[in-house]
C-alpha positions as a Markdown table, in Angstrom:
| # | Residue | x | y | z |
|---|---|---|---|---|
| 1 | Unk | -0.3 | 31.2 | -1.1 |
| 2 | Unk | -2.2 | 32.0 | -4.1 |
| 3 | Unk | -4.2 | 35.2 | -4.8 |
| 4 | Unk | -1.0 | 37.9 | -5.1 |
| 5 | Unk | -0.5 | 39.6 | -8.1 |
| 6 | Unk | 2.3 | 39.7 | -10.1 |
| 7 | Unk | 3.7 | 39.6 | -13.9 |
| 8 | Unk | 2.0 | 36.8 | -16.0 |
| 9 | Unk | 5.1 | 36.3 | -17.9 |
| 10 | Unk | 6.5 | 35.8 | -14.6 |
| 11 | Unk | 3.3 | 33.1 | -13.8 |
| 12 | Unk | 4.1 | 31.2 | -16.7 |
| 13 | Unk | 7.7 | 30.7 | -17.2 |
| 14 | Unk | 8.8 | 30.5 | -13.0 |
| 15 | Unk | 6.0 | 28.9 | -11.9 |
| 16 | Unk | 6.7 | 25.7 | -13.7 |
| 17 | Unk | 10.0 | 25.0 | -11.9 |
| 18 | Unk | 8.6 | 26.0 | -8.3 |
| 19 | Unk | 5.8 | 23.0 | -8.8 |
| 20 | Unk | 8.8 | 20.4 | -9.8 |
| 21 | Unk | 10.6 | 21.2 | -6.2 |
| 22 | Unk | 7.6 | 21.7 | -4.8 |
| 23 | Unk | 6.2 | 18.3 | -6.0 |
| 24 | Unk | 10.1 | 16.8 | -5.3 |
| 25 | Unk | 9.2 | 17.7 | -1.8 |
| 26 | Unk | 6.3 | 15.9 | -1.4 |
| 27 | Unk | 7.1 | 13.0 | -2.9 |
| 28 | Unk | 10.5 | 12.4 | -0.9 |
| 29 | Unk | 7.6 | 13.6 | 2.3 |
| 30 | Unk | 5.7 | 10.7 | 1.7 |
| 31 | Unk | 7.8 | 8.2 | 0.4 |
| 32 | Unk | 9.1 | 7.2 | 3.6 |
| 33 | Unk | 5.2 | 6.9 | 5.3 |
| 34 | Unk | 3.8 | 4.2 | 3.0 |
| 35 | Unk | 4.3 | 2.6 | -0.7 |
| 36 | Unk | 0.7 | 2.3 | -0.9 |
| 37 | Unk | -2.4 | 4.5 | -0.5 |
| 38 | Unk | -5.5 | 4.3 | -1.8 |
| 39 | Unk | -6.9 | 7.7 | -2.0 |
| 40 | Unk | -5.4 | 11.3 | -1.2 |
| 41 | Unk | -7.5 | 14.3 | 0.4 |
| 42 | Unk | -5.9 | 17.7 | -0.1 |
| 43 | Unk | -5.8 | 21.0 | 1.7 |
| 44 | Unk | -4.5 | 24.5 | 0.4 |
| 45 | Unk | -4.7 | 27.3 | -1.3 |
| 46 | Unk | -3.4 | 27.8 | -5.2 |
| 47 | Unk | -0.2 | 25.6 | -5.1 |
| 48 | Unk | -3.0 | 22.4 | -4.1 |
| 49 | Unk | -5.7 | 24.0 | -6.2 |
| 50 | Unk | -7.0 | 21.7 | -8.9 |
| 51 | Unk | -10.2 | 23.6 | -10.0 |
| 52 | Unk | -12.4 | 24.5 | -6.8 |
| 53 | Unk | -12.1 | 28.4 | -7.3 |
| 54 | Unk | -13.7 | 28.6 | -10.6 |
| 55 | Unk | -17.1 | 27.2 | -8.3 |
| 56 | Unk | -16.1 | 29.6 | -5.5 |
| 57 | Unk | -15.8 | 32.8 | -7.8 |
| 58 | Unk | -18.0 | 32.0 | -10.8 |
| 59 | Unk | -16.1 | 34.9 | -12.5 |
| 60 | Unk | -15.5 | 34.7 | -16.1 |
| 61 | Unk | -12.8 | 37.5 | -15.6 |
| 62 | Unk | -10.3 | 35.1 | -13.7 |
| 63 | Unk | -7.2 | 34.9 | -15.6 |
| 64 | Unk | -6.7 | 30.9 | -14.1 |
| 65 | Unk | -9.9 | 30.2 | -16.4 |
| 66 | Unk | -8.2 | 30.8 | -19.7 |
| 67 | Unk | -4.9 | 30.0 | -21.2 |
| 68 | Unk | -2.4 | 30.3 | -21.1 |
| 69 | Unk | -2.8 | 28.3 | -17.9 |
| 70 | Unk | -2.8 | 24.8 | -18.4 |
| 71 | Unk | -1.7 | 25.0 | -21.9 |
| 72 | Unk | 1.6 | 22.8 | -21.5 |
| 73 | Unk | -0.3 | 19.4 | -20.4 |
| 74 | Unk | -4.0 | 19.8 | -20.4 |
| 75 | Unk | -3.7 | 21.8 | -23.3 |
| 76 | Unk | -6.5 | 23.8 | -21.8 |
| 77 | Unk | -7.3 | 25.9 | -18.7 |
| 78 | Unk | -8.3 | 23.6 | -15.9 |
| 79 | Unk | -8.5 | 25.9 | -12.8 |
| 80 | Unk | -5.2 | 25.2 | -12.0 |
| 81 | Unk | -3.0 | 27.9 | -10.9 |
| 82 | Unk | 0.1 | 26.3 | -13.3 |
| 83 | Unk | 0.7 | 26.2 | -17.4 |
| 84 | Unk | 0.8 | 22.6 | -16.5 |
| 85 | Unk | 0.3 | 20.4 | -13.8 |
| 86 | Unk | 0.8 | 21.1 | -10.0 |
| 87 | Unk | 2.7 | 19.5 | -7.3 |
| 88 | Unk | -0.6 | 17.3 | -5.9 |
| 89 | Unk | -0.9 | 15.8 | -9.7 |
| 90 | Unk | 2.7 | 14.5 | -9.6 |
| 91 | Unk | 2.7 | 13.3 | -6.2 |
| 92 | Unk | -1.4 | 11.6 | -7.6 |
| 93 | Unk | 0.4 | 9.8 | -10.5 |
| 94 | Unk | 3.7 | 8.9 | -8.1 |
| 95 | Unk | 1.1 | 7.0 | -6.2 |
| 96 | Unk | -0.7 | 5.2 | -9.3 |
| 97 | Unk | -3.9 | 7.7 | -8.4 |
| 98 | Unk | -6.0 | 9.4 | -11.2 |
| 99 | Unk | -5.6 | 13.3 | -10.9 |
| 100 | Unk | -8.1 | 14.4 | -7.3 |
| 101 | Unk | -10.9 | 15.1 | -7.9 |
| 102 | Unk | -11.9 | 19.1 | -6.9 |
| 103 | Unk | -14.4 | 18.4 | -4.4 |
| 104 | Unk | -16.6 | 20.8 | -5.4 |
| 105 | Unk | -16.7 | 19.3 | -8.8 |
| 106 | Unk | -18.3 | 15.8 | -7.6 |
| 107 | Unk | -21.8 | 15.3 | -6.2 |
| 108 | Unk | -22.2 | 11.3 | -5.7 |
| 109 | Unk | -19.5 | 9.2 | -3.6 |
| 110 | Unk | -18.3 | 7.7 | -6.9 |
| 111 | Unk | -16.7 | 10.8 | -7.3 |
| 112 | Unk | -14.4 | 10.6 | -4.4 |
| 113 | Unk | -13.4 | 7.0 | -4.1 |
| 114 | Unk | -10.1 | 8.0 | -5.1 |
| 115 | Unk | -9.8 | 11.0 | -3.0 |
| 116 | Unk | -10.8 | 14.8 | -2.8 |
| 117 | Unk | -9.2 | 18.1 | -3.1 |
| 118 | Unk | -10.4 | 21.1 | -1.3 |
| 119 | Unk | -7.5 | 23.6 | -1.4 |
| 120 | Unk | -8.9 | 26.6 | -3.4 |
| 121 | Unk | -6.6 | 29.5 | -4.5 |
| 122 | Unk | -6.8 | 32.3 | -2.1 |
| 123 | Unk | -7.7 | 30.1 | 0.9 |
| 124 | Unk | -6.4 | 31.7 | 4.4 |
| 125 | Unk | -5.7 | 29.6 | 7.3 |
| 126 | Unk | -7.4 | 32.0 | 9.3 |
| 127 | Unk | -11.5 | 33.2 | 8.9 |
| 128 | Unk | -12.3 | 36.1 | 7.1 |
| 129 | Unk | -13.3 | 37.9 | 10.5 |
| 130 | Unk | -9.7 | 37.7 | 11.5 |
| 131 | Unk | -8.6 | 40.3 | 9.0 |
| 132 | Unk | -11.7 | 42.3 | 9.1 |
| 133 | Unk | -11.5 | 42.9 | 12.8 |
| 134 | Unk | -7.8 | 44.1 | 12.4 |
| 135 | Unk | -9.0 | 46.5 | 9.2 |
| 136 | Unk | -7.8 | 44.2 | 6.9 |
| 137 | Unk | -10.1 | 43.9 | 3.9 |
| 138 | Unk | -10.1 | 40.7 | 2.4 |
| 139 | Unk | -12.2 | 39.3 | -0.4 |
| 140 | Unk | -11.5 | 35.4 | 0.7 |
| 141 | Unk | -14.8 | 33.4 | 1.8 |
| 142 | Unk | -12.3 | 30.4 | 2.0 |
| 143 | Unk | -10.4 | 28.6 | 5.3 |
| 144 | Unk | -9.3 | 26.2 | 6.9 |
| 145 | Unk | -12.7 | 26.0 | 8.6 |
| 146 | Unk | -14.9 | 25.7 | 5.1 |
| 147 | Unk | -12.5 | 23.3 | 3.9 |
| 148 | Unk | -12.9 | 20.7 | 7.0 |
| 149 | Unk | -16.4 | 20.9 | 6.2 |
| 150 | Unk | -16.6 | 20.2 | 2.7 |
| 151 | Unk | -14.5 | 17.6 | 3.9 |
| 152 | Unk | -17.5 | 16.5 | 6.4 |
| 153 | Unk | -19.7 | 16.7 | 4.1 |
| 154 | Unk | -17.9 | 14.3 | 1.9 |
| 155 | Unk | -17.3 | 12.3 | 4.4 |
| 156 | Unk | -21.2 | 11.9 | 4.9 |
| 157 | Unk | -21.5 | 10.7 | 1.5 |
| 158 | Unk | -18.5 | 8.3 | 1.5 |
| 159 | Unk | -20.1 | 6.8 | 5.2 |
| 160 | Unk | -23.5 | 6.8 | 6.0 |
| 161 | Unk | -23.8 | 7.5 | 9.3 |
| 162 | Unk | -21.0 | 9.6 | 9.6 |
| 163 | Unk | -17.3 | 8.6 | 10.2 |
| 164 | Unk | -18.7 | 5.6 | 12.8 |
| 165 | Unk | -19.7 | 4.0 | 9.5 |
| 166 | Unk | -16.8 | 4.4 | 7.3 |
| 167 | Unk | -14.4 | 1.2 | 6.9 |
| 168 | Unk | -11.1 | 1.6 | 8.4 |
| 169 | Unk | -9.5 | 2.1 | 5.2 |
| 170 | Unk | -11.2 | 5.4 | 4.0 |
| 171 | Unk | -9.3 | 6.9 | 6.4 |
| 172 | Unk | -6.2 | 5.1 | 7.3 |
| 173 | Unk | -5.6 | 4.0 | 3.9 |
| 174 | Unk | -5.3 | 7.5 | 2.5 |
| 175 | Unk | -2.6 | 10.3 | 2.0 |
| 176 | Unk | -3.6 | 13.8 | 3.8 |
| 177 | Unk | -2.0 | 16.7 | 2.3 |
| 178 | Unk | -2.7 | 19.5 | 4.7 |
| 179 | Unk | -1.0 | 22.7 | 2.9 |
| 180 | Unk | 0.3 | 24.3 | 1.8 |
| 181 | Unk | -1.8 | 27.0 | 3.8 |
| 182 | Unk | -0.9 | 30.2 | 5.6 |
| 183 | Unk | 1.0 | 32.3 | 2.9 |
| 184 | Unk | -1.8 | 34.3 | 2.1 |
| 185 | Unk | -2.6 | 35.2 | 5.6 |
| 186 | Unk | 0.4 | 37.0 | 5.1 |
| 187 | Unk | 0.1 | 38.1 | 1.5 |
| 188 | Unk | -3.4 | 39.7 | 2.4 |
| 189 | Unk | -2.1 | 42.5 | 5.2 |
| 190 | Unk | 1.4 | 42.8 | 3.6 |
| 191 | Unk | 0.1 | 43.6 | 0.1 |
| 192 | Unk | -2.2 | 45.8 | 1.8 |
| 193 | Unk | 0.8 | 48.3 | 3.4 |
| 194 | Unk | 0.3 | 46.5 | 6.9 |
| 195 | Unk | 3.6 | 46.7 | 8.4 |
| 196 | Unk | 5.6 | 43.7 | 8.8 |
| 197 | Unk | 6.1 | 43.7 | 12.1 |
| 198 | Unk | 2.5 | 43.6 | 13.1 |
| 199 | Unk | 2.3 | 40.9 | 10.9 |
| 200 | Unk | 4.8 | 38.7 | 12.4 |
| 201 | Unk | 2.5 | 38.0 | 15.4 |
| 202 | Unk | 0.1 | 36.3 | 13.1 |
| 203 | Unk | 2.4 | 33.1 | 13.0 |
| 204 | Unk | 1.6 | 31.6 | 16.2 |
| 205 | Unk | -2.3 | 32.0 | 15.1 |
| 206 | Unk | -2.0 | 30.5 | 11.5 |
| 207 | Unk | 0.3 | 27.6 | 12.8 |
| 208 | Unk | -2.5 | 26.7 | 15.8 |
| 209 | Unk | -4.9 | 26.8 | 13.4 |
| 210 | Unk | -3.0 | 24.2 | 11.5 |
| 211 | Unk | -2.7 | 22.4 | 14.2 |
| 212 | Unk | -5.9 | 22.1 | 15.2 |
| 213 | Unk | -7.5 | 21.3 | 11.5 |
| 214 | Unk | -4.2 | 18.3 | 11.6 |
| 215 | Unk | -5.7 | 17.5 | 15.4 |
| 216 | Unk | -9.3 | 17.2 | 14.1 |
| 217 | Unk | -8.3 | 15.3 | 11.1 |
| 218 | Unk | -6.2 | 12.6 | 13.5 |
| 219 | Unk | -9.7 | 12.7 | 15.7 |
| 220 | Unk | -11.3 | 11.3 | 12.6 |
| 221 | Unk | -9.1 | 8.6 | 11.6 |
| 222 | Unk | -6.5 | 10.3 | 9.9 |
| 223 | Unk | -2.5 | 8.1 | 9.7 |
| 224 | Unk | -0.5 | 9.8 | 7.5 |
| 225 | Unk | -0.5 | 13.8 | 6.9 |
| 226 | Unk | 2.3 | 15.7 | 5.2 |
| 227 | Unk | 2.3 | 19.2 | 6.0 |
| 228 | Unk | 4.7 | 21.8 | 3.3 |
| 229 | Unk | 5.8 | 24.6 | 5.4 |
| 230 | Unk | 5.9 | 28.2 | 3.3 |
| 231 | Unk | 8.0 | 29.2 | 0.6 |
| 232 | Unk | 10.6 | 31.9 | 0.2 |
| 233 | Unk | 8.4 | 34.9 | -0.2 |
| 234 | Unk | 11.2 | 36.8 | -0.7 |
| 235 | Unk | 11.4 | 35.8 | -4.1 |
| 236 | Unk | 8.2 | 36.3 | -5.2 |
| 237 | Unk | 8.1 | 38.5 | -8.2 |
| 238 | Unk | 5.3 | 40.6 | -6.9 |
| 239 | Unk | 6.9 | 41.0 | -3.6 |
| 240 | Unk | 10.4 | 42.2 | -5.3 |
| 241 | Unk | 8.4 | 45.1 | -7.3 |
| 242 | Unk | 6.4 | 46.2 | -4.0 |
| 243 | Unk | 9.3 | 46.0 | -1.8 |
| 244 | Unk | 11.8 | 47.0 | -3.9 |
| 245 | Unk | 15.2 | 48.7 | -2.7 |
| 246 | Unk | 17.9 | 50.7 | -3.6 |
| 247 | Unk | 19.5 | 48.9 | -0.6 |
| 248 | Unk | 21.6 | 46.3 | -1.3 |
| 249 | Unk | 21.7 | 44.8 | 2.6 |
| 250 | Unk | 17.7 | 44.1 | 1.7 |
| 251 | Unk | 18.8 | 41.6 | -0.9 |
| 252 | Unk | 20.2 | 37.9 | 0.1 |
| 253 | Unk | 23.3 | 37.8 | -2.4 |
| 254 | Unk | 22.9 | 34.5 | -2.9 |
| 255 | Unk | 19.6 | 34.6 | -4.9 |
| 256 | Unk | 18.4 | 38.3 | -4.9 |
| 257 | Unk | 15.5 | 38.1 | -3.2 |
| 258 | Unk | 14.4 | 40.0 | -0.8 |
| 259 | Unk | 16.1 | 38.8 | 2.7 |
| 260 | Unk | 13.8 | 39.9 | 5.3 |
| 261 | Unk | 10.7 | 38.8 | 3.8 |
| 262 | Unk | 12.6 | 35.0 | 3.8 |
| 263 | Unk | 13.2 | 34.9 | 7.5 |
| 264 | Unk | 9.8 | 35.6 | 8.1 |
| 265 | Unk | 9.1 | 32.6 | 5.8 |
| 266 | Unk | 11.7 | 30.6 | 7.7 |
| 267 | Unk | 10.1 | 31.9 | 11.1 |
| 268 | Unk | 7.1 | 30.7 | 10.3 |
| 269 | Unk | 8.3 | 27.3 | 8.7 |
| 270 | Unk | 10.3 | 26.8 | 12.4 |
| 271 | Unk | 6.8 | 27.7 | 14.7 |
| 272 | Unk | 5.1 | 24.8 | 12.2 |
| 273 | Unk | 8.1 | 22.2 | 12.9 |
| 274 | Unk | 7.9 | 22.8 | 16.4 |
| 275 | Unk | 4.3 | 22.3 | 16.5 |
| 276 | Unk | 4.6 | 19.2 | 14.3 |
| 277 | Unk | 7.1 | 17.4 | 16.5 |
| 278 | Unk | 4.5 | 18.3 | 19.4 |
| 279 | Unk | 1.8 | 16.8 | 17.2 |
| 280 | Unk | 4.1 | 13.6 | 17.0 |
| 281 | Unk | 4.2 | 13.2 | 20.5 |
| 282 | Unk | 0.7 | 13.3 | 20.9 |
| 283 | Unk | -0.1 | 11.1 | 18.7 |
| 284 | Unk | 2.8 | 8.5 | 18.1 |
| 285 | Unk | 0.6 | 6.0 | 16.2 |
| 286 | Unk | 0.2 | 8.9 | 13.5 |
| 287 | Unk | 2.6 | 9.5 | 11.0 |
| 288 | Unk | 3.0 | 13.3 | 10.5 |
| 289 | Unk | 5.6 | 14.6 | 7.8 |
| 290 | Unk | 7.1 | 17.8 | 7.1 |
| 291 | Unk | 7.7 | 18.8 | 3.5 |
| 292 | Unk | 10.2 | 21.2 | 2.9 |
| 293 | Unk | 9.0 | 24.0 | 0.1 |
| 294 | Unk | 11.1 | 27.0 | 1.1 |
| 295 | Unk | 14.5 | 24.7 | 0.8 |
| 296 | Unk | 13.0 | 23.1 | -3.1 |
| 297 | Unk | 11.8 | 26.6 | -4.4 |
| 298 | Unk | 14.9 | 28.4 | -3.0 |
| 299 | Unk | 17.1 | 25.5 | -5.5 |
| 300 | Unk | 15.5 | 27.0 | -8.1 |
| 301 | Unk | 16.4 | 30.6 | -7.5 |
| 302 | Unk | 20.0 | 29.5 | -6.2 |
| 303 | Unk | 20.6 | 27.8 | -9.6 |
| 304 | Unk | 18.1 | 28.5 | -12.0 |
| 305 | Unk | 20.5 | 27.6 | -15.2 |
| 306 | Unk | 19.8 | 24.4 | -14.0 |
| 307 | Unk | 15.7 | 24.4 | -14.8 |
| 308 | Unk | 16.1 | 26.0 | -18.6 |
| 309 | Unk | 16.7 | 28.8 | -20.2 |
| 310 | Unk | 15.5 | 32.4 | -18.9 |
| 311 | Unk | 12.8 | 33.8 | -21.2 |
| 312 | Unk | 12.1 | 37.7 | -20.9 |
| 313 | Unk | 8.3 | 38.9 | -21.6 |
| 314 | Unk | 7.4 | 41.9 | -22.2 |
| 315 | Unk | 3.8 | 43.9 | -22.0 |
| 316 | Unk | 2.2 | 41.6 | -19.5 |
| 317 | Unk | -0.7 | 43.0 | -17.7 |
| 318 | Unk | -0.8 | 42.7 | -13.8 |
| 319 | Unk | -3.8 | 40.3 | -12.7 |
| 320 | Unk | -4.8 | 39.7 | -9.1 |
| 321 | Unk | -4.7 | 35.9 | -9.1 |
| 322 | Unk | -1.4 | 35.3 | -10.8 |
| 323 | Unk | 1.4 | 34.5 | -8.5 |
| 324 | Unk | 5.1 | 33.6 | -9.6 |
């Protein structure tokens, strides 16, 4: 769920600890499926991002292209939507796998013997005609859609011939990441004043499309997917400055974020479980895992003493692509 603004102080000192629970999920995901894979191929938006956008948007402007994101590991901006690392690195070095490789950063089928990434920030689950047709303007040229074609395409060059010619183990031998993906269907029409309850219908419709990019990718060979559901939106910092209330009964007093905007998270995290477990009984030769984000990020917000001390910044400009 990527391409919201909010404060970049925020970006830099939250964001950190959301990409440790979210990468805590994953691991303990796939850590039951296999102790061994060979490659991982990643779908998402900016929590999977590892440098597509920048080839997307060749915009100089983009705060993700300049520090100080990436300046606590790679000690550079990478494209990565973090100060550091995101979850998909940690789960990439769990495994004993070099960092993936942004897709749109390789050209030969060298470049993706270890895997692929084609989550960009700001990816939708749904087209861009989906939003338009509801008068929902949307920037985003990126979906679900163009990212199972890149992954064709790469696919072409890892098998001539096409899948018929790959070796079992390109497919069944790798880790799927399929998400995160979805939050900024939401983030787009909310953040645009569209109200939430002609939003909410758009669950069903971002969860089959889920569905049927995790159906296609089964079709193809595909044994072992984890799918992260959405986070807890209601915590977002750009999301408590828009929506904010002088109303206490808005705010969960557990964490104080905003509680409605959760149980539309959680909705939408129980219509993808529910289609999961359908998924499974399609397919019982298929292992297909759910990683929790909403209950690792909301940890953090519960207890945040626990992940270091608070820092306060002050002066920070608002940019479009920063999102914690």
């Amino acid at each position: 769920m990527g391409s919201s603004p909010s404060g970049g102080g925020g970006a830099r000192l939250l964001f950190p600890m959301v990409v440790v629970a979210a990468a805590a999920a994953l691991a303990g995901a796939a850590a039951p499926a296999s102790a061994c894979y060979a490659r991982v191929f990643s779908f998402g938006d900016s929590l999977a991002d590892t440098g597509n956008r920048r080839f997307v948007y060749p915009n100089g402007s983009d705060p993700v292209l300049r520090l100080p994101y990436g300046e606590n590991f790679f000690h550079r901006a990478t494209g990565r939507f973090s100060d550091g690392r995101i979850a998909l690195d940690f789960v990439a070095d769990a495994l004993g796998l070099p960092f993936v490789r942004p897709y749109l950063s390789g050209r030969r089928a060298e470049d993706f013997a270890r895997g692929a990434n084609f989550a960009v920030g700001g990816a939708t689950a749904l087209a861009p005609e989906f939003f338009r047709d509801r008068g929902i303007n949307t920037s985003n040229t990126v979906d679900l859609d163009v990212e199972m074609k890149w992954f064709r395409d790469m696919i072409g060059l890892l098998c001539p011939g096409g899948i018929a010619g790959c070796s079992e183990d390109v497919m069944n031998q790798s880790l799927f990441l399929v998400g995160e993906i979805g939050g900024n269907d939401y983030n787009v029409p909310l953040l645009a004043g569209v109200p939430l309850d002609d939003v909410i219908p758009f669950a069903p419709v971002v969860i089959a499309k889920i569905s049927s990019t995790i159906t296609e990718l089964i079709g193809l060979g595909a044994k072992t997917l984890v799918v992260p559901g959405n986070l807890p939106i209601g915590c977002i910092p750009n999301y408590l400055f828009v929506f904010r209330s002088d109303n206490k009964g808005d705010y969960e007093a557990e964490t104080g974020c905003i509680g409605w905007l959760n149980e539309f998270a959680r909705y939408h995290n129980e219509l993808l479980i529910e289609e999961l477990e359908r998924l499974r009984q399609l397919h019982p030769g298929v292992t297909i895992i759910y990683a929790d984000y909403y209950g690792a990020a909301r940890e953090v917000f519960i207890s945040p003493q626990r992940y270091g001390e608070f820092v306060y910044r002050c002066g920070v400009l608002i940019s479009a692509t920063i999102f914690w």
